[in-house]
C-alpha positions in Angstrom: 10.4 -96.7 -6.5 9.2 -93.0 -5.0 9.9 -91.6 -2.1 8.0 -89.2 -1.2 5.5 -90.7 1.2 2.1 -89.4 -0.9 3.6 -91.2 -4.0 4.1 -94.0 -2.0 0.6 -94.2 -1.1 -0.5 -93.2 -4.6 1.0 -96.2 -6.1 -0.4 -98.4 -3.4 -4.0 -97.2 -4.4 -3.4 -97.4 -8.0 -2.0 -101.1 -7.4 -5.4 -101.6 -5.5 -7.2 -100.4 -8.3 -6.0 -102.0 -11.2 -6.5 -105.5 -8.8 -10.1 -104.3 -8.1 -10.7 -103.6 -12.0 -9.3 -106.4 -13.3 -11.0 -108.8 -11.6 -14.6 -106.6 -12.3 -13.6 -106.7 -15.9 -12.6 -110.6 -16.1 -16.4 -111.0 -14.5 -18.5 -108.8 -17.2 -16.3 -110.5 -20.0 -17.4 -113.8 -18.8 -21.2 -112.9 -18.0 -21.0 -111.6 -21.8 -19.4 -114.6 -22.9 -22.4 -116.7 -20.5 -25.1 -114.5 -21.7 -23.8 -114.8 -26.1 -24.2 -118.4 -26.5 -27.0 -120.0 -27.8 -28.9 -121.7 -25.2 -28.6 -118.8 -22.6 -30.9 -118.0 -19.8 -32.8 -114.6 -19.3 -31.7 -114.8 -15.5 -27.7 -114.8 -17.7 -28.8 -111.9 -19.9 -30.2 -110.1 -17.0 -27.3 -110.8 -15.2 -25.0 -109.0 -17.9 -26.9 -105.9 -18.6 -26.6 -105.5 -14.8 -23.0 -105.6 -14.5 -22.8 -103.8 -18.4 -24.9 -100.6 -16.2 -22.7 -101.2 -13.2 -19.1 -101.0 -14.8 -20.7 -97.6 -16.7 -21.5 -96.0 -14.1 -18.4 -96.6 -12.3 -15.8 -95.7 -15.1 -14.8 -99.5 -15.9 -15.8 -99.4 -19.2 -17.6 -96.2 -21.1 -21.3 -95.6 -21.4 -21.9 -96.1 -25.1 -19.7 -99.0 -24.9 -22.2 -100.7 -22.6 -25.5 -99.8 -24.3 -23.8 -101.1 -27.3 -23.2 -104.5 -25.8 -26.7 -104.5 -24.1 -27.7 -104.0 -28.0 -25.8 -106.6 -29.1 -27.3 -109.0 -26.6 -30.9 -107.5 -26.8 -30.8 -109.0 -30.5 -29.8 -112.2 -29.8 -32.3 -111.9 -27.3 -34.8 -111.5 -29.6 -33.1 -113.9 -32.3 -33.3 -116.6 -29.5 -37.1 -116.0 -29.2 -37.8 -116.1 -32.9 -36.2 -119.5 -33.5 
C-alpha cells in the first residue's frame, strides 16, 4: 500500500483505468464475436469496425491490430455476400 499521497492517487486512477478498459475490451470482443458468425447483420459489422477505430485511437488495442480484424471481417463480409 503507498503512502505518499500522489501514489495514492496514482493507483486510484490506474484501478479506474484497468475497470474502464476492461469493460471497453469485453464490448469489442463480443461485437467481434456478433459481427464473425454466419448470419450477421451489416448494422453488427458496422458496429465492430466502429469500436475496432475507437479502441485504436484510444490505445486499447494497437492500430495494425485493428485494421487487421476489420480485414478479417471485411472478408467474411464479402464471403457472406458471395454465398
Amino acid at each position: 500500500m503507498p503512502n505518499i499521497a500522489s501514489a495514492k492517487k496514482n493507483m486510484r486512477k490506474s484501478r479506474a483505468a484497468q475497470a474502464r478498459n476492461r469493460a471497453q475490451r469485453s464490448a469489442l470482443r463480443t461485437a467481434l464475436k456478433k459481427a464473425k458468425v454466419g448470419g450477421a447483420s451489416a448494422d453488427e459489422r458496422t458496429k465492430a469496425v466502429s469500436l475496432l477505430d475507437r479502441s485504436a485511437r484510444k490505445g486499447l488495442i494497437h492500430k495494425n491490430a485493428a485494421a487487421r480484424q476489420k480485414s478479417k471481417l471485411a472478408k467474411l463480409a464479402a464471403k457472406a455476400q458471395q454465398a
